[in-house]
DOMAR-699227 format. One record per residue: residue number from 0; residue in three letters; x, y, z of N, C-alpha, C in turn. Coordinates in Angstrom, 2 decimals, always signed. Layout:
N
<site NUM ALA <X Y Z> <X Y Z> <X Y Z>>
...
//
This chain:
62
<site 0 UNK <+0.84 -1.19 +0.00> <+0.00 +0.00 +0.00> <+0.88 +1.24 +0.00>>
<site 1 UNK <+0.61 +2.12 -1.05> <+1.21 +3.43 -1.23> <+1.03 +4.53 +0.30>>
<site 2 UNK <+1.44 +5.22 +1.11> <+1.72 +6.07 +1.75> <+1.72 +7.46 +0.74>>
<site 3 UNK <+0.47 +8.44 +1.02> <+0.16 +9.49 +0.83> <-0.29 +10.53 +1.50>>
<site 4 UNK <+0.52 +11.74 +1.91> <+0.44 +12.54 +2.80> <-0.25 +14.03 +1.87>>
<site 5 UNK <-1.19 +14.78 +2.93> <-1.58 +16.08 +2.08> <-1.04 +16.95 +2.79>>
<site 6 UNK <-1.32 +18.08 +2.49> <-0.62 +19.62 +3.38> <-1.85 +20.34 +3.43>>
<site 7 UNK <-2.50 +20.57 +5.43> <-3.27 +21.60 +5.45> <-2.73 +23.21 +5.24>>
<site 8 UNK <-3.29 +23.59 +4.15> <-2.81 +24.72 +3.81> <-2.86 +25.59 +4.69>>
<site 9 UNK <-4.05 +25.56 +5.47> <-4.64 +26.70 +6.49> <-3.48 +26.50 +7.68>>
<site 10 UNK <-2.92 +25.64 +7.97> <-2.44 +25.01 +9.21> <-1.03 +25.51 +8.46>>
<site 11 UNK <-0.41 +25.39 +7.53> <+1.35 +25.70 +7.11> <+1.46 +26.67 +7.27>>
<site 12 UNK <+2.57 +27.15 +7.90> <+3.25 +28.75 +7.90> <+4.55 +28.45 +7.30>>
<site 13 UNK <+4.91 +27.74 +6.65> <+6.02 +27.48 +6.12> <+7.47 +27.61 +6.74>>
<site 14 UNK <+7.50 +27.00 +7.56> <+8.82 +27.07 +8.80> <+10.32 +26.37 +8.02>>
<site 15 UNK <+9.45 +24.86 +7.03> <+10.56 +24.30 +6.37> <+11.37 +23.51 +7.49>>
<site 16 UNK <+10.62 +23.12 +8.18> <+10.76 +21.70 +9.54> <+10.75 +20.31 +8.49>>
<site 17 UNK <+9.62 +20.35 +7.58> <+9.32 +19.48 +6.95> <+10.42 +19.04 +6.03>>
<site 18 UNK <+11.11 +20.16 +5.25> <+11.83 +20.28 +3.98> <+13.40 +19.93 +4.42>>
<site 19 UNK <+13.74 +20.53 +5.94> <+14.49 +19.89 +6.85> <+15.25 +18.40 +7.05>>
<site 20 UNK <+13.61 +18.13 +7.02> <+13.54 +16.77 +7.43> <+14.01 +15.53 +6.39>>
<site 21 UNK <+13.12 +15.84 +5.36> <+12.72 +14.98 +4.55> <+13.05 +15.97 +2.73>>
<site 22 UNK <+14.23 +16.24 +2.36> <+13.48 +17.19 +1.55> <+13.37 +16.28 -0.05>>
<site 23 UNK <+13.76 +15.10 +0.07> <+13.80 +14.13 -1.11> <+12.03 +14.15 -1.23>>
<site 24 UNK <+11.29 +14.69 -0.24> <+9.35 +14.68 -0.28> <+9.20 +15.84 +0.00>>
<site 25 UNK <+9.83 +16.83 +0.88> <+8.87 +17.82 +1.01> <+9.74 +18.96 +0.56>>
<site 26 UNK <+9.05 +19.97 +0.01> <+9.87 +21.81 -0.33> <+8.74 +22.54 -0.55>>
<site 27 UNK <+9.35 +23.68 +0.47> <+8.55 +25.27 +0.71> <+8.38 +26.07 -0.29>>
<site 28 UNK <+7.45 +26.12 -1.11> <+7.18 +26.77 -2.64> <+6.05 +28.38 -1.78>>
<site 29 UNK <+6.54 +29.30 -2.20> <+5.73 +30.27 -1.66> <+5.37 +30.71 -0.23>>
<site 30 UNK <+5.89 +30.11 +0.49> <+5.70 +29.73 +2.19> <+4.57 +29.16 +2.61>>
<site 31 UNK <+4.58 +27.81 +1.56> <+3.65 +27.18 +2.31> <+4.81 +25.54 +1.64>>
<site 32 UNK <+4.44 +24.35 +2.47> <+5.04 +22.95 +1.91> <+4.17 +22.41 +0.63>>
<site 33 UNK <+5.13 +21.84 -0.09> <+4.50 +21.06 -1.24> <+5.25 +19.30 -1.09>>
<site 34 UNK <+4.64 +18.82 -1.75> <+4.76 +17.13 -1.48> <+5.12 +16.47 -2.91>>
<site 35 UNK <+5.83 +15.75 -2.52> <+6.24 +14.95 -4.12> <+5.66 +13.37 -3.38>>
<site 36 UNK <+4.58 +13.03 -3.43> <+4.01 +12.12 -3.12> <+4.71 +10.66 -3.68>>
<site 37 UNK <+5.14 +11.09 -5.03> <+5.94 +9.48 -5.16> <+7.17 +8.96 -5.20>>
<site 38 UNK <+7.55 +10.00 -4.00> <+8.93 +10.16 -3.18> <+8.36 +9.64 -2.05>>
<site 39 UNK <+7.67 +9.69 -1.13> <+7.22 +9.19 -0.20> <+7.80 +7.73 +0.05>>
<site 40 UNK <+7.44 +6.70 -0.28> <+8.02 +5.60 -0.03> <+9.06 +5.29 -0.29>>
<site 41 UNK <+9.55 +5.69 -1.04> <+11.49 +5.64 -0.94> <+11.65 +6.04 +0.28>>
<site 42 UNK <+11.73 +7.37 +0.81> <+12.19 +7.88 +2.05> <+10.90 +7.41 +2.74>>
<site 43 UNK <+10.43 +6.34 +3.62> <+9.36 +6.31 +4.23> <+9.78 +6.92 +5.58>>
<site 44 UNK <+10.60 +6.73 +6.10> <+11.14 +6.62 +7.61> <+11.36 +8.76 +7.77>>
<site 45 UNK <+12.10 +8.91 +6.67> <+12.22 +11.03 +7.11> <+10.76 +11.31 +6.73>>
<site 46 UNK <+10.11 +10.94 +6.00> <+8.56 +11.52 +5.71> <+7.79 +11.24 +6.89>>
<site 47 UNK <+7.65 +10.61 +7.41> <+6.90 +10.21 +8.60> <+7.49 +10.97 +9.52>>
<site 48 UNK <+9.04 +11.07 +9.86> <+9.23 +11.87 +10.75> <+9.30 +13.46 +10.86>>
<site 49 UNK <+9.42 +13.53 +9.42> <+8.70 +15.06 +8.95> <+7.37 +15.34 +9.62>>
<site 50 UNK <+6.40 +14.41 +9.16> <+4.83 +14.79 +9.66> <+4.72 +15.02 +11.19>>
<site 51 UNK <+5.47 +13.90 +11.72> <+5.17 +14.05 +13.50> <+6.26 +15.28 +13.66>>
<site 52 UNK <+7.03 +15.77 +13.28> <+7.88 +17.09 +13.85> <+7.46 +18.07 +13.13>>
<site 53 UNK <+6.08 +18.39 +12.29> <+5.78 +19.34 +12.15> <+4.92 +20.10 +13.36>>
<site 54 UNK <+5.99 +21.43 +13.48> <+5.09 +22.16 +14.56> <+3.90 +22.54 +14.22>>
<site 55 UNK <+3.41 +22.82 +13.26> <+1.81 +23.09 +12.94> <+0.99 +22.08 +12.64>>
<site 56 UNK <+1.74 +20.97 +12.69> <+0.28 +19.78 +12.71> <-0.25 +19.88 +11.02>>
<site 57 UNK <+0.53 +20.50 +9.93> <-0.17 +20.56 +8.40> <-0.21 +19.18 +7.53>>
<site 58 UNK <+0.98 +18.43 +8.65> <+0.97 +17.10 +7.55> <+0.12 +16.13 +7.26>>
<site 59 UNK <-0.66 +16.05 +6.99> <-1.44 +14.64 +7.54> <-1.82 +13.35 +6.48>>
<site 60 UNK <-2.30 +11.99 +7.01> <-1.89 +11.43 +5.78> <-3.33 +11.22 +5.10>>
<site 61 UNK <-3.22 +10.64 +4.43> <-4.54 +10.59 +3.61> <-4.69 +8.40 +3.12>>
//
């Protein structure tokens, strides 16, 4: 099963905790995060730990 994460937009302030983390999945386009979703499972282990160390709670999975 594929692992797919969205970005609450309302919830990102674009800190780049995420992009930090994980940036082979995540980068700050405009100050908000964007997702390369079929990067996700390659890096499963920094994407996941991207989502739980986001301070705004924007990651979530779907």
């Amino acid at each position: 099963m594929e692992t797919k994460f969205k970005i609450d937009l309302n919830n990102c302030t674009g800190c780049g905790t995420c992009e930090e983390t994980a940036p082979e999945v995540f980068k700050v386009v405009n100050e908000k995060a964007t997702i390369n979703n079929s990067a996700i499972n390659k890096n499963i282990k920094a994407a996941i730990e991207a989502k739980d160390s986001c301070p705004d709670k924007a990651i979530v999975a779907v």
